[in-house]
C-alpha positions, 0 to 999 in steps of 0.5 A: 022596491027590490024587484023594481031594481031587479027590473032595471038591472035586466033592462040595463043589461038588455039596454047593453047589449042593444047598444053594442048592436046599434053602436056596431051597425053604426046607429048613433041615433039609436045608440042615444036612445039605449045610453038615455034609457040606461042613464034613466035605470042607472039613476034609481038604481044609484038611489035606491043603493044611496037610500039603502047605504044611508039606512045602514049608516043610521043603524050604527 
């Protein structure tokens, strides 16, 4: 699970910079598509950090 999120980390991070690109070009269309793509890798990184904080939280 943890190089899963280190993939989505790198792709957030190229999904950013193709949107600042599509966004300075004037690529609406595109720049939709990297903001979806990023939403998607933000949501499982968000809940592998909530499943992570929960298991912390059990240990106490």
């Amino acid at each position: 699970m943890k190089d899963e999120i280190d993939s989505f980390v790198n792709d957030v991070k190229i999904y950013s910079n193709g949107l600042i690109t599509a966004l300075e070009n004037k690529k609406h269309s595109e720049s939709l598509d990297y903001i979806h793509e990023m939403k998607r890798c933000l949501k499982s990184i968000h809940e592998y950090l909530e499943m992570k904080k929960d298991i912390k939280s059990s240990k106490f």
